[in-house]
Z-matrix of the N, CA and C atoms (Angstrom, degrees):
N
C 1 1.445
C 2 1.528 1 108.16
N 3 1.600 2 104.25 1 143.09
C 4 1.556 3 94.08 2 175.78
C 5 1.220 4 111.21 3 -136.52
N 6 1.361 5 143.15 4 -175.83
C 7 1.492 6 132.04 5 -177.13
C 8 1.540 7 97.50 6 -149.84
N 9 1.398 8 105.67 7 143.48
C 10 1.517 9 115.76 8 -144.13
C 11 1.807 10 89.81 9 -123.82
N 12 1.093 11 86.17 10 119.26
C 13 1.913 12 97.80 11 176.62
C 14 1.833 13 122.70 12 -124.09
N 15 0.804 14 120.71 13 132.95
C 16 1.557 15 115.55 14 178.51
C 17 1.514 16 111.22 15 -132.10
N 18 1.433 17 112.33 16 114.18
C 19 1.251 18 119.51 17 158.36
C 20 1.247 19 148.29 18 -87.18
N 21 1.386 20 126.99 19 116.38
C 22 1.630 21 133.94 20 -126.03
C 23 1.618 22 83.47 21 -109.26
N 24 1.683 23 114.19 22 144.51
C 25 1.658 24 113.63 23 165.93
C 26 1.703 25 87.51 24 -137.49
N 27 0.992 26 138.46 25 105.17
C 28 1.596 27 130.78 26 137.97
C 29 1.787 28 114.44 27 -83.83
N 30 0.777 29 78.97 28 112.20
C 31 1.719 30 94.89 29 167.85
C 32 1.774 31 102.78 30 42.59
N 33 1.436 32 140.33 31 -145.81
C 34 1.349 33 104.39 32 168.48
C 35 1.352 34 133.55 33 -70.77
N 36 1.130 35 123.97 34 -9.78
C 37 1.299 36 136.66 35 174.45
C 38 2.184 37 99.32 36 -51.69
N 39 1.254 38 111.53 37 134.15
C 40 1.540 39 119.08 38 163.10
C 41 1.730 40 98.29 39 -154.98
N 42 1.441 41 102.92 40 152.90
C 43 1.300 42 135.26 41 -170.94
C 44 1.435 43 101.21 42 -156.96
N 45 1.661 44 105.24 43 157.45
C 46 1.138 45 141.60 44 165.47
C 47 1.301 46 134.63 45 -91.86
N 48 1.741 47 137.60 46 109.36
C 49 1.418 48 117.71 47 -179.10
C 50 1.445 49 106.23 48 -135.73
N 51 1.437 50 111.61 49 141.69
C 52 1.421 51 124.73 50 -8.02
C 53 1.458 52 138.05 51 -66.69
N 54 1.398 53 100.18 52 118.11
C 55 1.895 54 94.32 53 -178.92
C 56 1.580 55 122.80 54 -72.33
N 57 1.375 56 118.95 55 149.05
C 58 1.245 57 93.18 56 -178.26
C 59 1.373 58 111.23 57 -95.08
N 60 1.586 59 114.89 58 163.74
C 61 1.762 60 114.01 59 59.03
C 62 1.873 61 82.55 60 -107.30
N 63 1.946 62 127.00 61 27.35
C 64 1.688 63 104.75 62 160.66
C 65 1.095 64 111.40 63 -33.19
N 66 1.396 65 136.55 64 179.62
C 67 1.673 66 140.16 65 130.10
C 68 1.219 67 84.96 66 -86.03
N 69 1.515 68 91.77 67 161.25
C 70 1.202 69 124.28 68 177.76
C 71 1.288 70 127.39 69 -54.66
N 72 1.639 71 130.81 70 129.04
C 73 2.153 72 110.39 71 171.16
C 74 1.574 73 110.87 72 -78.49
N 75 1.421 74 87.59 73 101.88
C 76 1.798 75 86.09 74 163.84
C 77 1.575 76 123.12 75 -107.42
N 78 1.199 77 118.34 76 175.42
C 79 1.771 78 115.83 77 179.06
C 80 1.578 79 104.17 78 -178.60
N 81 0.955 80 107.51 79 165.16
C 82 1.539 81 117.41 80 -160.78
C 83 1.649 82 91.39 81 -155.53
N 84 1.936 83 106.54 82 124.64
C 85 1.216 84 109.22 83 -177.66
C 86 1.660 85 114.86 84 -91.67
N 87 0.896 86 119.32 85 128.24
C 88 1.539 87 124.89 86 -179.14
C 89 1.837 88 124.06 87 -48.25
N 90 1.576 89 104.24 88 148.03
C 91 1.370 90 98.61 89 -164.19
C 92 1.171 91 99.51 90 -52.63
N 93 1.672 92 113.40 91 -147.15
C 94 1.649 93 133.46 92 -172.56
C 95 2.015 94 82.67 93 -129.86
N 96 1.130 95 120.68 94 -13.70
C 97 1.888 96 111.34 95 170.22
C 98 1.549 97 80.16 96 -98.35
N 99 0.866 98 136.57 97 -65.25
C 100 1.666 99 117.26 98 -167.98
C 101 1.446 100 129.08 99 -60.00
N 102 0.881 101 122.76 100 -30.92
C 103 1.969 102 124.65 101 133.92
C 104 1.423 103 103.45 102 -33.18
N 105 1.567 104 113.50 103 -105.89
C 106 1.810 105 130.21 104 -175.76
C 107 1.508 106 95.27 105 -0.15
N 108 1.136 107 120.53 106 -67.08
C 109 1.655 108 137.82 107 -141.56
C 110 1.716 109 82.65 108 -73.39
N 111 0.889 110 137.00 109 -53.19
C 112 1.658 111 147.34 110 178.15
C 113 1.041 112 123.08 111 -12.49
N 114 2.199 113 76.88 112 -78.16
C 115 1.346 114 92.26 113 -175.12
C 116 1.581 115 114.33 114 -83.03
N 117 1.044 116 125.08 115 -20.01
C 118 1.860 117 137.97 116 170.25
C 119 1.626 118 90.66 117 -30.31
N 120 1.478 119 99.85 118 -84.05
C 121 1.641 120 126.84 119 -173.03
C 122 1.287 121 89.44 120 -23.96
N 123 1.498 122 116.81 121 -88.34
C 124 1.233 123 120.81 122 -147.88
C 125 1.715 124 120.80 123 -67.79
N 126 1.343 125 113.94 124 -2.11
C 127 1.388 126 131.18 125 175.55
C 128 1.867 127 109.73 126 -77.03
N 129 1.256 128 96.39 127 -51.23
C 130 1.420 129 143.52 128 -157.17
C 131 1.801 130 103.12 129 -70.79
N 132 1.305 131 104.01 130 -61.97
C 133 1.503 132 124.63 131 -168.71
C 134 1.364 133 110.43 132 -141.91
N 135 1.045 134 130.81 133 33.86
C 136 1.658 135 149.97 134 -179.49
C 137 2.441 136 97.43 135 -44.34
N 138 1.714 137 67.10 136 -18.89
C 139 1.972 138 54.25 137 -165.84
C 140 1.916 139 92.96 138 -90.04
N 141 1.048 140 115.33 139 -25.63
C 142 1.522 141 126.27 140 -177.21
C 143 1.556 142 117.81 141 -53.33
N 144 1.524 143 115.49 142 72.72
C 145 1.745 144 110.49 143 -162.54
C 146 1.175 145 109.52 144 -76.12
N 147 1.716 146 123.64 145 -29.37
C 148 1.621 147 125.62 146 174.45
C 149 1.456 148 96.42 147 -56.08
N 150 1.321 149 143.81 148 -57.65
C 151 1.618 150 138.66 149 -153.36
C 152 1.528 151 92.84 150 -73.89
N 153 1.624 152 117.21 151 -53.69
C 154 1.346 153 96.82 152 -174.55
C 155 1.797 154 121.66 153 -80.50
N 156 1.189 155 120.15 154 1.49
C 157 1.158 156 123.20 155 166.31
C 158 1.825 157 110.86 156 -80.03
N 159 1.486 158 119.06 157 -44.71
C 160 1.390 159 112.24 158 154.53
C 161 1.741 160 121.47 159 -53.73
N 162 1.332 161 117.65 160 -35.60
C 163 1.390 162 92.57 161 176.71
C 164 1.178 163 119.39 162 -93.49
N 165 1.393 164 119.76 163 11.22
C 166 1.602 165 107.22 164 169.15
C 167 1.341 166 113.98 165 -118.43
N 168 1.465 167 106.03 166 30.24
C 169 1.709 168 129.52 167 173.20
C 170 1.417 169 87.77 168 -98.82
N 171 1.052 170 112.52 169 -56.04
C 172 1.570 171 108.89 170 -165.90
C 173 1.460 172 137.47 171 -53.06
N 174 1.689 173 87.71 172 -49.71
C 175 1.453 174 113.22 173 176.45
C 176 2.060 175 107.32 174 -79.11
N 177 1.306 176 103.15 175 -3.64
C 178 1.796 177 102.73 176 -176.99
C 179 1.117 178 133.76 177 92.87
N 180 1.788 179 114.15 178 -2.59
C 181 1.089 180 131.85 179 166.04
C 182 1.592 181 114.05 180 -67.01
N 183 1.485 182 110.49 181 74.78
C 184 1.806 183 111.64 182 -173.60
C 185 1.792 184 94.44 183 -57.41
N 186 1.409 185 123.18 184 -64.68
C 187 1.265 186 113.78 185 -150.15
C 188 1.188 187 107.59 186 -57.12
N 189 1.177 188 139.77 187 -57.03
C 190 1.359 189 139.98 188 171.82
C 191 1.425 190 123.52 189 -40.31
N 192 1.216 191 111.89 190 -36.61
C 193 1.765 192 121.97 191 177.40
C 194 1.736 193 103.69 192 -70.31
N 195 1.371 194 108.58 193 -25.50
C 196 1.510 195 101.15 194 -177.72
C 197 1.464 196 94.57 195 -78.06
N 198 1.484 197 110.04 196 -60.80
C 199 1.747 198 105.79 197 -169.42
C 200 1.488 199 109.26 198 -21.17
N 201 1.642 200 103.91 199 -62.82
C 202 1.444 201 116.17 200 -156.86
C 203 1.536 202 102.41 201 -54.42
N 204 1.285 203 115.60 202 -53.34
C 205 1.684 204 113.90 203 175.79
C 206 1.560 205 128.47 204 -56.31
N 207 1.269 206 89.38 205 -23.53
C 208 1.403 207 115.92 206 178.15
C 209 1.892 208 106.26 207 -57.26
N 210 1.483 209 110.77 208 -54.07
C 211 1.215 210 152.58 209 157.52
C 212 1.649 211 107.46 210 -25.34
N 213 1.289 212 96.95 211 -84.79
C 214 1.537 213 142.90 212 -179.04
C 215 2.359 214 79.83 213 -26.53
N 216 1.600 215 85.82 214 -76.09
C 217 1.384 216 99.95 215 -155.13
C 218 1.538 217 114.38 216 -66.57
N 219 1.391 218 105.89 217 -9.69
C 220 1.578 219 107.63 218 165.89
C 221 1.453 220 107.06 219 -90.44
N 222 1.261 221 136.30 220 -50.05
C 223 1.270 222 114.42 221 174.78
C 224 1.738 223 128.15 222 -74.57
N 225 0.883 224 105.08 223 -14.81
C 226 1.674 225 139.42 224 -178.83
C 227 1.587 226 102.49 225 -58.36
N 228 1.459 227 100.44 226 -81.40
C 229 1.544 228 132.06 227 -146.19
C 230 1.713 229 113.20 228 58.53
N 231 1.390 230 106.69 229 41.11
C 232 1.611 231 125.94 230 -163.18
C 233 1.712 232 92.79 231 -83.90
N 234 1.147 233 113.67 232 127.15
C 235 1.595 234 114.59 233 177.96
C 236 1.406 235 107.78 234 -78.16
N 237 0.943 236 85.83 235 -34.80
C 238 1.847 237 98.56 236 163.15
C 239 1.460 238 119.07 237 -21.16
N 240 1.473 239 106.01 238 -74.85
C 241 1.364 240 138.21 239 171.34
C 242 1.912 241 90.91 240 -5.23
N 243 1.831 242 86.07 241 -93.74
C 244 1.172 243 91.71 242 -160.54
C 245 1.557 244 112.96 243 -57.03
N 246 0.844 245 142.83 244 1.02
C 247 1.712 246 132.75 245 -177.21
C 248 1.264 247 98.84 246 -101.96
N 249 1.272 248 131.24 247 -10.11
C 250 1.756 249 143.43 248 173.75
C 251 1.809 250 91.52 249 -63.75
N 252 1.423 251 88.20 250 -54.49
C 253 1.728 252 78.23 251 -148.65
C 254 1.857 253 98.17 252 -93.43
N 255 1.061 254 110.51 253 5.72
C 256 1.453 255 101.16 254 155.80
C 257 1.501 256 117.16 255 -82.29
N 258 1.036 257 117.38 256 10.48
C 259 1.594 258 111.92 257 -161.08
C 260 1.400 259 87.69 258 -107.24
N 261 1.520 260 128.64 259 -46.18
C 262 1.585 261 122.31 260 -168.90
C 263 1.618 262 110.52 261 -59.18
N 264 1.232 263 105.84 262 176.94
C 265 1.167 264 117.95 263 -175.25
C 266 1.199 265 105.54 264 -94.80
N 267 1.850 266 103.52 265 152.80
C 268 1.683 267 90.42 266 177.44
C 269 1.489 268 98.96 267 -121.84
């Protein structure tokens, strides 16, 4: 996990972002088996949006896990869908 900070200087003016009360930007880059597995999936079953919406839940990829459900629930009409992607984090 890492936490992502940027320190701003215009002329004397400097700030911090994210300032708080933001939370913090954090992210954590994915293994080299959690890639493989990705791209497999998505080679593999590219049409399969529930599997690839589970594996990019897993690995922490939220935005993508919504797309895929997103996906899921338009071709689907899986109620599922949407209670999937209420569950991730935002």
């Amino acid at each position: 996990m890492y936490r992502w900070q940027v320190s701003v200087k215009r002329g004397a003016e400097s700030f911090v972002m994210p300032a708080p009360p933001a939370p913090p930007a954090i992210f954590r880059i994915i293994s080299q088996r959690e890639r493989d597995e990705l791209v497999r999936a998505r080679a593999e079953a590219g049409d399969d949006h529930l599997l690839l919406a589970l594996l990019y839940a897993r690995a922490g990829i939220v935005d993508e896990a919504r797309r895929e459900l997103h996906a899921y629930e338009r071709s689907s009409r899986d109620p599922l869908a949407g209670r999937l992607r209420g569950q991730l984090p935002t």
